[in-house]
N, C-alpha and C positions, 0 to 999 in steps of 0.2 A: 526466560527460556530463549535461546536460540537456534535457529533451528537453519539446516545449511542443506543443499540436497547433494548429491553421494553419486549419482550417476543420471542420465539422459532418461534412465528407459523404470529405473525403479531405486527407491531408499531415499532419505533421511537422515540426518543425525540430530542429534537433538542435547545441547549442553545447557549448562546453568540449572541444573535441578538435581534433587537427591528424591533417588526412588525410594527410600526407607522415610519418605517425610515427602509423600507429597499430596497435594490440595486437590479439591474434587476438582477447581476450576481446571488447572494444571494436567489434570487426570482426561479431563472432557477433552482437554485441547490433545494428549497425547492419542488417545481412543479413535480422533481426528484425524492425525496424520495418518496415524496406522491402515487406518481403510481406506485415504488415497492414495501412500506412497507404498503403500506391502510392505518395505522392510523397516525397521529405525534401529540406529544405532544411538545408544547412550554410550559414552566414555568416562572412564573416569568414576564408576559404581562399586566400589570396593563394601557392597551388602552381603549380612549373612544369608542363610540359607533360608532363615525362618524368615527376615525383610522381603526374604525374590518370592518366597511362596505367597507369603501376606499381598504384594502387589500380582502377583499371577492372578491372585482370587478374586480382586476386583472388576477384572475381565467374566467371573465365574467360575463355573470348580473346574478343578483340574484331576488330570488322567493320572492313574496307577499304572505304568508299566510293563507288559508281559514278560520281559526278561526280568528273572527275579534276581541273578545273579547281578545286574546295575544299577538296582533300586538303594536310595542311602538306606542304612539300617536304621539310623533315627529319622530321616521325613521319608516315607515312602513316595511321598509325591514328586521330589525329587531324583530325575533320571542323572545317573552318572555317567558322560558323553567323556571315559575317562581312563586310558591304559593305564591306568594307577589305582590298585588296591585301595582300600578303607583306610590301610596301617602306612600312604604314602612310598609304596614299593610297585616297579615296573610290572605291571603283569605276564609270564611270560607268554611268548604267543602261541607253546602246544594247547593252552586254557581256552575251555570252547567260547569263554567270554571276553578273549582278544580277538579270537576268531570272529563273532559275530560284531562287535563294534565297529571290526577294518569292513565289516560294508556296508557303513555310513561315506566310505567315500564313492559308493555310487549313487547316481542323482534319486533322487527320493522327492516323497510325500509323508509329513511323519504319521502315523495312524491309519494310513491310507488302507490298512488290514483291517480297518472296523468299519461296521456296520454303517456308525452315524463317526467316521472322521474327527480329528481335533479341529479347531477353529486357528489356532496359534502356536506357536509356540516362543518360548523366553529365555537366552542361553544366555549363562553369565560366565566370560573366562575367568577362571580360575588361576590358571598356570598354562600360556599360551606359550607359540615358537611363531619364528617368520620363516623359519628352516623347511618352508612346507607346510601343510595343515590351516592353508587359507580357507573359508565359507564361501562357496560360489550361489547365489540366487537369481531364479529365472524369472522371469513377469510373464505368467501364463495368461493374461489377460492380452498383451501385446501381441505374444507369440500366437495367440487366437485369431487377431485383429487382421495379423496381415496373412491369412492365409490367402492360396488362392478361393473364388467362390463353388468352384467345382469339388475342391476339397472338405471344403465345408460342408456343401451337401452331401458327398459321400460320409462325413463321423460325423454326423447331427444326430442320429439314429443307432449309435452304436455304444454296445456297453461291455467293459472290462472286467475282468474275474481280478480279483485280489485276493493274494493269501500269503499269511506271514511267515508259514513255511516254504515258501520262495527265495525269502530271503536266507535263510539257511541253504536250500539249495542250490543258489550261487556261487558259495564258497566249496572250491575243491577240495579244502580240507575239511568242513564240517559234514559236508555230504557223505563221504566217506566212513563217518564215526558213528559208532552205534550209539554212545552217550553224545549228543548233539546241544544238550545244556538242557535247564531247566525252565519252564515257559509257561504261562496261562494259555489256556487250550483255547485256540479261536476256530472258528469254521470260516472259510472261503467266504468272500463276499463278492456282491457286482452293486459297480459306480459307472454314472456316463459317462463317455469319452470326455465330453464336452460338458461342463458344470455353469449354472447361472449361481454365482453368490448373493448367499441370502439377504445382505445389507446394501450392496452396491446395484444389486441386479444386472450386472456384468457377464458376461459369455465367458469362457476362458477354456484352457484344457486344463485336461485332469490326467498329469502322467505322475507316475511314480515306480519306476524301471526297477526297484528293487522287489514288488512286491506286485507286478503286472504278470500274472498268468499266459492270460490271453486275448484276444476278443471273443467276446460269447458267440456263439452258433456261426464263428468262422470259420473260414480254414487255419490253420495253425501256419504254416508257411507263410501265408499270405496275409494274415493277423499281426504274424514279429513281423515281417517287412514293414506294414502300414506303423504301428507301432514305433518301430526303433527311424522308419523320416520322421515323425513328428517330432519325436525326442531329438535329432539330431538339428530340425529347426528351430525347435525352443530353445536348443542351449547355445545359439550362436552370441557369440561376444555382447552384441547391440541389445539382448535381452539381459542378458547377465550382470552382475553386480558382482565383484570382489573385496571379500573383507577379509583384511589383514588385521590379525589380533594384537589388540596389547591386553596387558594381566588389566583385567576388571574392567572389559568390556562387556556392558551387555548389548545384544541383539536381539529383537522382536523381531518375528514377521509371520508372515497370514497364510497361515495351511491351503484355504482355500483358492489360493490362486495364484499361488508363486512352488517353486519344486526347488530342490539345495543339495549340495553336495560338499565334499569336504577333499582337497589337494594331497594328494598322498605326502606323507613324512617318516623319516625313521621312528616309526612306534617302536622298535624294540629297544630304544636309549634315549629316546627324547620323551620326557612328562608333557604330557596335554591332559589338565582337568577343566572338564565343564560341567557346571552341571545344569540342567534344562528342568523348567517348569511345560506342563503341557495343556492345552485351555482345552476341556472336554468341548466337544458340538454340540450344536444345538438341535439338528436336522438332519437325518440323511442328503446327499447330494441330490439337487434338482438337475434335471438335462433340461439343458438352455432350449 
């Protein structure tokens, strides 16, 4: 196992193993990195679908999807992070489900619509581009670390509405549509601003702009301002991490304490498939 770090502030790579054959020992030590560095890149994973879900499960079970329209029709558990049809054709983008995948390229939390949150998530390129359509990853633990202390005291005590029809209404075009896709019905939820992770017992923020209401029992004006500094702090360069895809890259990283986003690309002519396993949670979020 070799193992290289990726940037200053967060990631990993991790070569000389095959994730479709690997050893509890090799598992313990991956499991390791994972919860110090948030992101790992493996290169070089050319696994089926049924190999990524079999190592997803070893972390524990994994999440079904709400959009049913990007779910595989043979693993549901497999999400398809993928402007390309089941039959390998462009999807076009009046379809409410190009619609809703182009905003993954705003920074996000995946699950961050549910109750008790994923832990992980595990993207395997399938059919990548460098033409655009890079992985950007934040380290909310750092971004946490250097606020100022007056900051902190004011979002120690505060909590966010989350709801996955937010993210539908982002989009100018799906807002606008009476048929908006087809979805698992979630009710709004509220997480702390600020999350301690259950394993590391670490502080960090807990943003996810795609699916961030409000702050609860704020003011709404004064709630996005607070909101969209924190986000604009977090995603400054020295938090961030950049990954440039090659076909049969995989990437892990840790729901609970990193946020991603994806670089815009010509989706109407360039194939991008991913497809993603997603580690259900264990807990609702604690405030630190």
């Amino acid at each position: 196992m070799i193992v290289k770090k990726i940037h200053e502030n967060i990631g990993v790579s991790i070569e000389g193993i095959d994730l479709s054959n690997l050893d509890d020992s090799s598992f313990q030590k991956i499991k390791k990195l994972w919860l110090e560095h948030l992101v790992i890149i493996f290169p070089n994973q050319n696994i089926s679908d049924e190999d990524h879900i079999k190592f997803g499960k070893r972390f524990g079970d994994l999440e079904v999807h709400p959009s049913l329209s990007h779910r595989s029709s043979k693993n549901p558990e497999i999400y398809r992070v993928s402007n390309v049809d089941e039959n390998g054709d462009i999807i076009p983008n009046k379809e409410t489900s190009w619609q809703y995948l182009k905003q993954s390229w705003l920074w996000h939390t995946d699950s961050s619509f549910r109750k008790i949150p994923s832990n992980g998530s595990i993207l395997h390129g399938i059919s990548t581009t460098n033409e655009g359509g890079n992985t950007l990853f934040a380290n909310m633990y750092k971004a946490y670390e250097d606020l100022d202390q007056s900051l902190k005291n004011k979002i120690k005590n505060l909590k966010v509405i989350h709801d996955h029809d937010y993210i539908i209404s982002l989009s100018n075009e799906l807002s606008k549509r009476k048929n908006k896709g087809h979805y698992d019905k979630l009710d709004p939820v509220v997480h702390p601003l600020v999350r301690r992770h259950p394993s590391t017992k670490k502080p960090s923020l807990f943003l996810s702009p795609h699916t961030m209401v409000n702050i609860k029992d704020y003011d709404n004006k004064k709630g996005r301002e607070l909101l969209d500094q924190l986000i604009d702090h977090a995603t400054q360069p020295h938090y961030v991490y950049k990954h440039s895809w090659n076909n049969h890259d995989i990437v892990m990283w840790d729901n609970r304490c990193t946020m991603h986003s994806v670089e815009p690309f010509d989706n109407n002519n360039i194939k991008r498939i991913m497809h993603r396993v997603t580690l259900v949670g264990d807990l609702e979020p604690i405030m630190a």
